[in-house]
N, C-alpha and C positions, 0 to 999 in steps of 0.2 A: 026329371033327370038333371035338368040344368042347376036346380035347386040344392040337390046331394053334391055338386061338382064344386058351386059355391064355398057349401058348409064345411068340405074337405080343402078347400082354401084358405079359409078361416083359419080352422083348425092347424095347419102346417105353420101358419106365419104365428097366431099365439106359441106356439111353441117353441119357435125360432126365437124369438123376443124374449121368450123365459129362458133359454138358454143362454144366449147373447148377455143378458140383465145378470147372472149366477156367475157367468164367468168376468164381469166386469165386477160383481161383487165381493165374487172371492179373491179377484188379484187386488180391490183394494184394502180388503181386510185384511191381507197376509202383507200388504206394506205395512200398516198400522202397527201389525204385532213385533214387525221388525225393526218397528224406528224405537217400540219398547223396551225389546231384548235389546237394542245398544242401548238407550238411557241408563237401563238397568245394568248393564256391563261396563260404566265407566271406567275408564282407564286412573287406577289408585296414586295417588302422590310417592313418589319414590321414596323410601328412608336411607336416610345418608348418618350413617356411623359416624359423627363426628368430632369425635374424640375430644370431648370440651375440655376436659380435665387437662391437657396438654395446651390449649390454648392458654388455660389459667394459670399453670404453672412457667410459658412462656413469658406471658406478663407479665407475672410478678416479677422475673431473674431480670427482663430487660429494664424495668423502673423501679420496681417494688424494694429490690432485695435490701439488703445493706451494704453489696456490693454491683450494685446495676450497670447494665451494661453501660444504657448509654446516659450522657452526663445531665444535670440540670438545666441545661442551656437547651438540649435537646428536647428534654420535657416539656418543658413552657413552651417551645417551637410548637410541639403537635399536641400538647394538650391547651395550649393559650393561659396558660396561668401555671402558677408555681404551685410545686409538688403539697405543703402544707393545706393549701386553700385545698385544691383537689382531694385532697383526703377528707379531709373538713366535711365538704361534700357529699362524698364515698358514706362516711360515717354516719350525717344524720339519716339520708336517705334509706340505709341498710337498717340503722334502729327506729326508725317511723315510718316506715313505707313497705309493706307486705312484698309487691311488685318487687323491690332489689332484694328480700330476705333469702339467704340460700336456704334452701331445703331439699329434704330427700323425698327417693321416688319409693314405688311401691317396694323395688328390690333393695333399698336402700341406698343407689347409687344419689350422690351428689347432681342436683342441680347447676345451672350456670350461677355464677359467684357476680355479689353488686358489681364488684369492682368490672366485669366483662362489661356487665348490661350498662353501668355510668360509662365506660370506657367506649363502648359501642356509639350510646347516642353523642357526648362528645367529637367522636370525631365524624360522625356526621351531620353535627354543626358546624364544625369547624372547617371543613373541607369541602361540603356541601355536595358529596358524593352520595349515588343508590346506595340504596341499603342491603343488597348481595356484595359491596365490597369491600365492609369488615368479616367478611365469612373468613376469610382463607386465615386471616390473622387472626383473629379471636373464636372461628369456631362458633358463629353464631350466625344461625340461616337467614332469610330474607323477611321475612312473615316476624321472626321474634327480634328482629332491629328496630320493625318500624314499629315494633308495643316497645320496647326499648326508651324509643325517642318519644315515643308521646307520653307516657306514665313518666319519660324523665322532665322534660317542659312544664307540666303539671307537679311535679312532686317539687319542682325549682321554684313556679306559681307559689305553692299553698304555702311552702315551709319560711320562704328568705322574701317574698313580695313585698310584703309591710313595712322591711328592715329595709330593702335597696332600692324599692321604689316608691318611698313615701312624697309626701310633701313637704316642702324643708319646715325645720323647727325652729324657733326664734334664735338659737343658736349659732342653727346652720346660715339665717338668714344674714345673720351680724359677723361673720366669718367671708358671704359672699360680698357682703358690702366693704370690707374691710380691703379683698383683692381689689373691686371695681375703682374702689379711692387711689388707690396704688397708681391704678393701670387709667386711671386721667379721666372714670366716670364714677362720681361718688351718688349712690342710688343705681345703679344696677348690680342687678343679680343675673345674667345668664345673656344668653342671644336664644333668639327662638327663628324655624326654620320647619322646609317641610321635605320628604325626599320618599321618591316613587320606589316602591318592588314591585317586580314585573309577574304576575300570575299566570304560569302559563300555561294553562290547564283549567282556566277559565271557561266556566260552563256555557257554551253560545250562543244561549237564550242572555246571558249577563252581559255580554264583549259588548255591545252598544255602550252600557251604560260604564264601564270599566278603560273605555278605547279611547284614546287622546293623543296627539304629537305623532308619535313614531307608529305611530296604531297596532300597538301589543298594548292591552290589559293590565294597568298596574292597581295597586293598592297603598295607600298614602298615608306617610308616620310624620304626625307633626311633635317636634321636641325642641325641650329646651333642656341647654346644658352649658354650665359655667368653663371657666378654664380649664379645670381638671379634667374636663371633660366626664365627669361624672354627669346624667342622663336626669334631670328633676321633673320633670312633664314626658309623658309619652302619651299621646292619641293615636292609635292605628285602627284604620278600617276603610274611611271615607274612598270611595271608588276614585279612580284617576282621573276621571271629567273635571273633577275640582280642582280651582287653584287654590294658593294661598288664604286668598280670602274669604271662600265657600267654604274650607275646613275651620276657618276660625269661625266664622260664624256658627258650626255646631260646637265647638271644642269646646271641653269644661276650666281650660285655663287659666280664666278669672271666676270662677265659682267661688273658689277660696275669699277672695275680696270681695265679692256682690254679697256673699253670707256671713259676713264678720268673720271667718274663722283664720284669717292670715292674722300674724302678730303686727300691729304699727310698726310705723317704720319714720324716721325722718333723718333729713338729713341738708344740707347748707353745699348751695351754687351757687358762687360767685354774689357773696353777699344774701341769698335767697332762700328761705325756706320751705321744703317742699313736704309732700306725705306720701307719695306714692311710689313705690319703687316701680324700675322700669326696664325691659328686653330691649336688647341692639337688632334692628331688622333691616332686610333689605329694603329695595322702594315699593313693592307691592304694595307692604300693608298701610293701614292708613292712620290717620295724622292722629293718635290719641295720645293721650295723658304718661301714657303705659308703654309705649313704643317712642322709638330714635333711631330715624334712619339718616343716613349719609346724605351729604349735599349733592346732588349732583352739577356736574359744570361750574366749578367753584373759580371764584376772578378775583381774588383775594389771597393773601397769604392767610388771614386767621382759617378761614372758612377751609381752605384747602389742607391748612393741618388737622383741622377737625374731621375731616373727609379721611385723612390719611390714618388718623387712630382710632376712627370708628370702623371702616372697613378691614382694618388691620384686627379687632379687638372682636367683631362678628364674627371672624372665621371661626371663634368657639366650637358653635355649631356645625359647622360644614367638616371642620376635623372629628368630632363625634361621628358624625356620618361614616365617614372616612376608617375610622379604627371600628370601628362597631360594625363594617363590611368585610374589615380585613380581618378581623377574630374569627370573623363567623360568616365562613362565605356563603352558607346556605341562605344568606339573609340580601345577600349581592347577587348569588345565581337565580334566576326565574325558579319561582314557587312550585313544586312540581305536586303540591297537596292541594285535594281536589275540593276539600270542603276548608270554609274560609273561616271560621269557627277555631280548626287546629292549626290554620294559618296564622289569627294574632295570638294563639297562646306560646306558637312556635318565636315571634318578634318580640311577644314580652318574657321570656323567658331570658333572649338572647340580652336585648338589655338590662336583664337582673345581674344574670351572670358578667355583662360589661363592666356593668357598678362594684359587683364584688369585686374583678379584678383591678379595679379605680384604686378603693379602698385599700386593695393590700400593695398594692405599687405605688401609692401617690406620694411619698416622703423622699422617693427616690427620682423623680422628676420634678417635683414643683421649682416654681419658680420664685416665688412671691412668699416673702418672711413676714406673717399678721401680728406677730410678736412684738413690734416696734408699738402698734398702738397700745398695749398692756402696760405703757411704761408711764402711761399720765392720759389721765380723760382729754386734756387738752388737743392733744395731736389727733384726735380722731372726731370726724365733724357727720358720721354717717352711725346714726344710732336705732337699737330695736328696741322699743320698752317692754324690755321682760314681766311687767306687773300689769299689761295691758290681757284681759279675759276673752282668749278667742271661742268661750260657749255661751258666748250671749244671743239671746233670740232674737231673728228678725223680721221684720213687716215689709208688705210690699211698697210702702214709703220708703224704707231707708234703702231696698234695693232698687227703684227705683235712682236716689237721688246717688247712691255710689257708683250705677252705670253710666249716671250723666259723671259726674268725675273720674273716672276712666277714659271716658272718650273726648272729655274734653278739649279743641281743639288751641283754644288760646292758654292752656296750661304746657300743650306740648310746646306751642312755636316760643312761651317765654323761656321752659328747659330746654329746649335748644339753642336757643341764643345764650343763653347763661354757660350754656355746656362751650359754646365756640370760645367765650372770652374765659371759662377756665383751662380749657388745653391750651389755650397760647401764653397765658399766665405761667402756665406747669411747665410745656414744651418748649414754647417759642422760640425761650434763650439757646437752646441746641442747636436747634434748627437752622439750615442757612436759605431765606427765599429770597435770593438775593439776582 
């Protein structure tokens, strides 16, 4: 008896347990199938009618027409360059580049027109605004601004790179020599200089190694640029742990001369003849052949007027900066692109386009007339020899022995003393240190 009482005990709680088990089963299989049914019901992207054709047609009446609204002064204000260049632009982009080509849809309606999509990314360079804030004005969503801006950086890369961001050509070289002799340093071409963009959207496995000073993440553009401010050298990438002199240690900016492929150059200091041309730097960098930085603490009148034209004559550089922020404030506002890849194509785009605007402005601010040396060999003591072969092969001898001349340390301190007694020779008499 006691045995049946058991077995019917058994039997009640097995049963209880397989019930208990079925309904914990089935309430979680019925959440399962409902987290499906929502995956599978997402909520669709809204279509926004947005009348592009009117945005295009607004463009055009306000700049385009032949009677545009508003005037050339305005243009260049918000597009940072004059209307010809812009077009210029417009044009190759739209007949080499698929991306700006207008075309029709399946109904036959017209697509967005280059001129939206160059006019889009533009001024999200320039203003360094999101990309939903050309919508309302040009009619062009969020999603196709930012393919806009990247297929326009790239199509600026591939088409005008070669031409705006080359390395100078013996031409060019004999043209910067030509200002430096002017301006009281005969053998230089440029100031070179380094300056941070702040990334801010930096991945945070990366901030350690991007974090320095102000401890926000930047990314660091080493350049050198003459007085025109035209851009001859750009390095960007090096994380912002690095100063000065850890960037140059990767930078390719004597590559050209360790490989023979820069044109000779020479030129006469103060009775002296030298070979190497050379950048105005601040005091970070260090003492070589190729660099001249200021005095500091100068207890002399020579020393102090050399101090006063070489820091006067560096700011090349730091003005580049300066205007190459203020064209393009996307390159001044923290980085808001999250892979760093279409971050330096976004910085070298920005200084191609700088350059172009160099070129078609520069007749209308220079300063410095190179015309004067054309009128006898005599008056000009800083020369490029055009018959000198920059595709000659080299060995690791000669690169060796041209890195030891570069860094040279008693070639710099005799160009700089020669440099002090030719600005007081040049200047002095002006000057009152009295």
């Amino acid at each position: 008896m006691a045995s049946s009482s058991n077995n019917d005990f058994d039997q009640n709680d097995d049963d209880r347990f397989d019930e208990i088990f079925d309904q914990k089963y089935d309430t979680i299989y019925n959440k399962m199938l409902e987290r499906q049914a929502k995956k599978k019901t997402k909520k669709k992207r809204i279509y926004i009618e947005r009348e592009r054709e009117e945005g295009q047609l607004r463009l055009w009446n306000d700049y385009f027409s032949e009677t545009p609204t508003y005037p050339p002064n305005l243009f260049r204000r918000r597009f940072r360059m004059n209307k010809p260049l812009f077009m210029h632009i417009v044009d190759r982009l739209s007949t080499e580049v698929s991306f700006f080509q207008q075309t029709r849809d399946a109904t036959g309606r017209l697509s967005l027109s280059g001129l939206q999509k160059c006019t889009a990314a533009i001024r999200m360079m320039a203003y360094g605004c999101a990309a939903d804030a050309v919508d309302e004005y040009l009619r062009i969503g969020e999603s196709t601004a930012i393919s806009c801006l990247e297929n326009f950086v790239e199509a600026i890369i591939n088409l005008f790179g070669d031409e705006y961001l080359r390395r100078p050509t013996a031409e060019d070289l004999q043209r910067l020599l030509d200002i430096g002799e002017i301006r009281g340093f005969p053998g230089m071409i440029g100031s070179i200089d380094c300056m941070h963009w702040e990334w801010k959207n930096c991945p945070t496995a990366w901030k350690g190694q991007y974090t320095r000073g102000l401890g926000k993440p930047t990314i660091v553009l080493e350049a050198v640029a003459s007085q025109d401010l035209w851009i001859w050298h750009a390095f960007f990438g090096p994380p912002g742990t690095l100063n000065d002199l850890n960037v140059l240690d990767r930078s390719p900016v004597f590559d050209d001369i360790l490989y023979g492929r820069a044109p000779k150059v020479n030129y006469m200091v103060n009775g002296r003849e030298y070979h190497l041309a050379y950048y105005l730097t601040d005091g970070i960098y260090p003492k070589w052949a190729t660099f001249i930085q200021s005095i500091r603490l100068p207890q002399t009148p020579k020393p102090s007027l050399f101090a006063t034209y070489q820091e006067a004559v560096r700011k090349d550089v730091e003005r580049a900066f300066g205007v190459l922020q203020a064209r393009f404030a996307i390159v001044k506002n923290p980085a808001l692109v999250w892979d760093k890849v279409k971050i330096g194509k976004i910085m070298r785009a920005c200084i191609i386009l700088h350059n172009m605007i160099v070129e078609n402005e520069r007749d209308g601010y220079t300063q410095f007339d190179v015309s004067i040396f054309e009128q006898g060999e005599g008056s000009r003591t800083s020369q490029v020899d055009m018959t000198y072969s920059t595709d000659m092969p080299t060995n690791i001898g000669n690169l060796i022995g041209i890195r030891n001349q570069v860094r040279d340390k008693k070639i710099h301190e005799q160009l700089k003393s020669d440099l002090v007694e030719h600005i007081w020779h040049k200047f002095g008499n002006s000057q009152n240190f009295n």
